[in-house]
C-alpha positions as CSV (number, residue, x, y, z in Angstrom):
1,X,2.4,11.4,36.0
2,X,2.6,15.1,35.5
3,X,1.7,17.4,32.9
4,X,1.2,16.2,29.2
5,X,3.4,18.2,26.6
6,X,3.4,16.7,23.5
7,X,2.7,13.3,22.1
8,X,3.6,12.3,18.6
9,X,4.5,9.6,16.5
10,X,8.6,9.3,15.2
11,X,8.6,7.5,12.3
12,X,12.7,6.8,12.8
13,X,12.2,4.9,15.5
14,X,8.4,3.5,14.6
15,X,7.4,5.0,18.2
16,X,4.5,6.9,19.2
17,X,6.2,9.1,22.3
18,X,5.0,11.1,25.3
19,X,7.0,14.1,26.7
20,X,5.8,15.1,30.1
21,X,6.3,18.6,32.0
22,X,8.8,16.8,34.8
23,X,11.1,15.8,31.8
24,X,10.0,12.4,31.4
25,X,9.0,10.4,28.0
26,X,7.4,7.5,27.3
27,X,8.4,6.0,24.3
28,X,5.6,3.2,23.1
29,X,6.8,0.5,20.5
30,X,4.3,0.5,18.0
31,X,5.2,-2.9,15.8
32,X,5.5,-4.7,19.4
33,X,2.2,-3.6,20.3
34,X,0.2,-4.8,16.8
35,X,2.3,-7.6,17.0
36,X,1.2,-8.7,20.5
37,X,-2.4,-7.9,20.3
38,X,-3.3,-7.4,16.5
39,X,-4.5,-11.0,14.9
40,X,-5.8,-10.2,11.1
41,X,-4.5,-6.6,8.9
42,X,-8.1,-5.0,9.4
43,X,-7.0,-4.3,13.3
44,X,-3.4,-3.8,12.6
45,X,-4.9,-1.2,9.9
46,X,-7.1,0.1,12.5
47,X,-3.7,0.7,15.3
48,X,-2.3,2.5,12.2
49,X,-5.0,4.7,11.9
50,X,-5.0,5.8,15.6
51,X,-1.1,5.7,15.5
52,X,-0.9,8.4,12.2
53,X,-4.5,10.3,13.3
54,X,-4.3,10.6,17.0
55,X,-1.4,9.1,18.8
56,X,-2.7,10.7,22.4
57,X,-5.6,8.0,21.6
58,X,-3.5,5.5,20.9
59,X,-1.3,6.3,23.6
60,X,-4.6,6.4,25.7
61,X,-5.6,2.7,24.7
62,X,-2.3,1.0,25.5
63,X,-1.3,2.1,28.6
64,X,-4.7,2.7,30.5
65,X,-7.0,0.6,27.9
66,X,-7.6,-2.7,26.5
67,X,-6.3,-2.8,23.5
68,X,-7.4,-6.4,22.7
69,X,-10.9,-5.6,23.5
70,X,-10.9,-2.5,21.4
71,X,-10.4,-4.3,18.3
72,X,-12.4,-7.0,18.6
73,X,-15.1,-4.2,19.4
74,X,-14.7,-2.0,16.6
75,X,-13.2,-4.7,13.6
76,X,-15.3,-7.5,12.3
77,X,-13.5,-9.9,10.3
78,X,-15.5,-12.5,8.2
79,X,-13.0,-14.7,6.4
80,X,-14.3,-15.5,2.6
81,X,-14.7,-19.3,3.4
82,X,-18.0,-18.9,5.8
């Protein structure tokens, strides 16, 4: 891909979206991605937080990470019957 020129999140369309030098965009549906790969509200809370704080991250982890490993890495969830 070429150049990065802005990424930012729309909140009309719930989007976090990449606009490259060539003219292209990439458009990345958030609430498809936490609903695919989030499983409890700490790791949908933690996509928000990379979604509102630094969407080039976030934009980072989806399309060249693993999002699913991400959040099992940095969330621990301990449900209050164990």
């Amino acid at each position: 891909m070429k150049r990065l020129l802005s990424c930012k999140f729309n909140m009309d369309t719930a989007c976090v979206e990449l606009k490259f030098a060539d003219g292209s965009m990439i458009a990345i549906d958030t609430i498809a991605v936490e609903n695919e790969v989030a499983d409890n509200m700490y790791q949908r809370s933690e996509l928000d937080y990379l979604i509102y704080n630094d969407p080039t991250a976030y934009a980072d982890l989806v399309l060249n990470g693993d999002p699913e490993a991400y959040l099992k890495a940095i969330t621990e969830y301990k449900p209050l019957d164990s």
